[in-house]
N, C-alpha and C positions, 0 to 999 in steps of 0.2 A: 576713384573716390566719389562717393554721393555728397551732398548738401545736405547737410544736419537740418532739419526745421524745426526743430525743439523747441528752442527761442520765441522762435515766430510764430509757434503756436499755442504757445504761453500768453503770447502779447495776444493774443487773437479773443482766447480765453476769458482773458481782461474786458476786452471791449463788447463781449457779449453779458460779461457782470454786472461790467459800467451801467450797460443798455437798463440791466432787468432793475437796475438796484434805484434808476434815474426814474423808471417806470411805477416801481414801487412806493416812493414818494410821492406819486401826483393824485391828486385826489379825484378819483370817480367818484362820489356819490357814495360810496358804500367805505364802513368804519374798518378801517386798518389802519394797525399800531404804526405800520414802516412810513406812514404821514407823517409821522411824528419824530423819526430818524435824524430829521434836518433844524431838531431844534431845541436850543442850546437855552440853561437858564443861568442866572448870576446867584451863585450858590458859594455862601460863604467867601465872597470875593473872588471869585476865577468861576469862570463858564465851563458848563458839565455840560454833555446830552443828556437830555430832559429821563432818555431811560436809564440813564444812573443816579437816578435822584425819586424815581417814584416808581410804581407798578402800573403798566396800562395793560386794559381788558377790554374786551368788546361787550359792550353791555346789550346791545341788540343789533342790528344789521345796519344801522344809519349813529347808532350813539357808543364811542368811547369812555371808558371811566379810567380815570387818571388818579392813582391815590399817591399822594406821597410820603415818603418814610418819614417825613419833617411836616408834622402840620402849618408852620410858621412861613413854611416856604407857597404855598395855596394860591396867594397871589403871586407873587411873582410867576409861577408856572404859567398863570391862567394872560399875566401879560405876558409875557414870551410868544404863546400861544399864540393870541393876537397880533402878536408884533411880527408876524412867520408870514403872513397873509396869504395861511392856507385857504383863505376863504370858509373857514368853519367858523360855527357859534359855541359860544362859553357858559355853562354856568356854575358857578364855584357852589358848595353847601360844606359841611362842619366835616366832610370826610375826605372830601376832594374836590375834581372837577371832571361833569359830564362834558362832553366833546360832541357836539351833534353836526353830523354831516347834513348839509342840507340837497334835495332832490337837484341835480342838472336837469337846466333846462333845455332845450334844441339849440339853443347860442350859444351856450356853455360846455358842451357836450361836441358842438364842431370847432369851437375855440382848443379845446380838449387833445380832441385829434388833429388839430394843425399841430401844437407842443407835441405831441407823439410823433408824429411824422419829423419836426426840427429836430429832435432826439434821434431817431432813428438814422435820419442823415447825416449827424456828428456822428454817430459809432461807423458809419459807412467810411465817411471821409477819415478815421482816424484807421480804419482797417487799412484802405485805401495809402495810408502814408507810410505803413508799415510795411506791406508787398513792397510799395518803390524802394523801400533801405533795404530790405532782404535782395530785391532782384539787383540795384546796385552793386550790391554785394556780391552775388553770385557772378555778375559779368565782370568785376573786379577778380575775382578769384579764376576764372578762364583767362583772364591776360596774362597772369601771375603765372600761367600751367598748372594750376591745382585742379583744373575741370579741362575734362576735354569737352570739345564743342558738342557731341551727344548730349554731356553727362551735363553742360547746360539748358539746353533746350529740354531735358528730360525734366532738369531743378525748374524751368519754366512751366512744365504740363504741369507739376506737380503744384508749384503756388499756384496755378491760375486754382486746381480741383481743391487746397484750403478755401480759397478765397471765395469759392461757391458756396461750399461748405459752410462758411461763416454767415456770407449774405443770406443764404438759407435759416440759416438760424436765428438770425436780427432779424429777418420776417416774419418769423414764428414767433418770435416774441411779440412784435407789434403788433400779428394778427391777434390775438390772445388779447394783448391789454384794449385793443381798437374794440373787438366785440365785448370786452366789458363795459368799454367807456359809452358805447353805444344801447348798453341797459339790457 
């Protein structure tokens, strides 16, 4: 009998999403909507995501435009916004509200990539906690006689080459977001 890793490479999956999705929300310097993912407005008494409450667009390569279905709501978007401390600036007018990313500087840009790197490390560490239940598991199932000791050590080569695999690809990601963050 082989070790199924279905499971475990599903959960693996996860934490390369987690990675990109954690990635996606942090702001470099350049205008993208998925900044805006992480924030929630008080819309007719209960809290929505701000993108099911309004249209965001990239107006230029540093400035968001944010319209909402509900002109009434203009403000509170634009406190939300502030209240998020993306570090962007606001300015509300009769149609919505521009989003202006403003230039990283060299201290903000290596502030930047330490949070990428803390990121990077939690998707590691949580890959990392998944191998040990899987491999638990497998050395649980050789005691049981479900594996023979081969078909262990073989369920062993094989998570160690996901787990490459994985690390490979959380690098790939970081490298990617590290040279945008870096201008």
């Amino acid at each position: 009998m082989q070790y199924n890793f279905s499971s475990f490479k599903e959960k693996l999956k996860k934490v390369e999403e987690f990675l990109a999705k954690e990635y996606r929300e942090l702001n470099i310097g350049r205008a993208s909507p998925a900044v805006l993912d992480g924030v929630f407005i008080n819309s007719y008494g209960s809290k929505v995501p701000l993108k099911n409450s309004a249209s965001i667009a990239i107006e230029n390569p540093k400035t968001l435009r944010v319209i909402p279905w509900d002109k009434n709501q203009i403000k509170d978007i634009e406190k939300a916004i502030v209240a998020s401390n993306l570090g962007l600036s606001t300015a509300a007018d009769d149609a919505g509200i521009r989003i202006i990313f403003p230039q990283l500087t060299s201290e903000s840009r290596e502030k930047l990539i330490k949070v990428l790197k803390e990121k990077l490390e939690e998707a590691r560490i949580t890959a990392r906690r998944e191998r040990e239940e899987v491999w638990d598991d497998i050395q649980k199932m050789e005691k049981e006689g479900k594996l023979t000791e081969d078909e262990k050590f073989k369920a062993k080569d094989d998570l160690q080459e996901l787990m490459d695999e994985t690390n490979s690809k959380l690098e790939e990601i970081f490298a990617k977001k590290e040279k945008e963050a870096r201008g």
